[in-house]
C-alpha positions in Angstrom: 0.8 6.3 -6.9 -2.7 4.8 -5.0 -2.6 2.1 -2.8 -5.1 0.5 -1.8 -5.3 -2.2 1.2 -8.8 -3.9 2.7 -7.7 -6.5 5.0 -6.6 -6.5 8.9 -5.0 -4.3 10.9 -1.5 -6.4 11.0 -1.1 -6.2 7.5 -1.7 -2.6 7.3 0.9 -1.9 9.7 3.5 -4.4 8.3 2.5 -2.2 4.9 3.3 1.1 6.3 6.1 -0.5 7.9 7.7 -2.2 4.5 7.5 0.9 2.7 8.9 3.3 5.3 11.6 1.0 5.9 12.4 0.8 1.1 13.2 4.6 2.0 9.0 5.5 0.2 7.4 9.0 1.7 3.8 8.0 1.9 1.4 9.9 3.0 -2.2 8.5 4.6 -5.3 9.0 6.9 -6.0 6.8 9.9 -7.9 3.7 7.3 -11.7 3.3 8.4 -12.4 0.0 10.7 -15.1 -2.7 9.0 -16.4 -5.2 11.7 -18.5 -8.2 10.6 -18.2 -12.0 11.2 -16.0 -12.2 14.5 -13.0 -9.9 12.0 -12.1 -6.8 12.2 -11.2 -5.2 8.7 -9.5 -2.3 7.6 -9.9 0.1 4.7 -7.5 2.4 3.6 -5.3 4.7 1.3 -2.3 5.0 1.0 -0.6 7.9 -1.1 3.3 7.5 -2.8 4.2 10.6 -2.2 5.9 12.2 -5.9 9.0 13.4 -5.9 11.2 15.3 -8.7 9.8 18.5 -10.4 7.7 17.1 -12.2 5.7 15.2 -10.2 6.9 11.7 -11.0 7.8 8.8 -9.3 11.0 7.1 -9.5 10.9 3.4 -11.1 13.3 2.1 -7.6 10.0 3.9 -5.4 7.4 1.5 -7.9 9.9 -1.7 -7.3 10.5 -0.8 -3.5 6.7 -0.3 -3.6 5.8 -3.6 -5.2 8.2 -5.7 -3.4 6.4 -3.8 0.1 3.2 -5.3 -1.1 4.7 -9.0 -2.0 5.4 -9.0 1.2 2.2 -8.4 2.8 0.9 -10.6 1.0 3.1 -13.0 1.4 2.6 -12.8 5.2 -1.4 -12.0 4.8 -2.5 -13.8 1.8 -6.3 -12.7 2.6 -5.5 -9.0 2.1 -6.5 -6.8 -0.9 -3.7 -4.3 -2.3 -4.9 -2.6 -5.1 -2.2 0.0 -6.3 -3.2 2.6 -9.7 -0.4 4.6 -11.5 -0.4 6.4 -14.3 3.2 5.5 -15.3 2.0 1.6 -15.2 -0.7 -0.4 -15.8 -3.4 -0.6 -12.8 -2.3 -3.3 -11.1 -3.9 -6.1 -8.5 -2.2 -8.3 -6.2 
């Protein structure tokens, strides 16, 4: 599973942090920095990181995942979390 974020750098780390803390392996670079307009934005991937033989992903990682990025957004309605999985329907929030 993809995920997506473009926003600032609170709600990347309260993102990381939510899905660390649901028990989800994820696996990212250091997101790339966007300044413009007095904000500082940030852009970056996050990876799900599959587990099981077969490569999948759990449906309790896709609900800790989804309930991770309900509440970012929650907290930072501005942000955009994008996540694409092939065992669900691409998926904006």
């Amino acid at each position: 599973m993809r995920i997506d974020y473009t926003g600032g750098p609170q709600g990347w780390a309260m993102l990381t942090r939510e899905l660390e803390t649901a028990g989800i392996t994820v696996s990212y670079q250091p997101p790339e920095e966007r300044r413009g307009a007095g904000d500082t934005a940030l852009h970056g991937v996050l990876w799900v990181v599959q587990q099981g033989a077969a490569g999948l992903i759990g449906g309790a990682t896709v609900t800790g995942a989804l309930k991770a990025i309900a509440a970012v957004k929650a907290r930072f309605p501005r942000v955009e979390i994008e996540t694409d999985d092939s065992e669900m329907p691409a998926l904006r929030i």
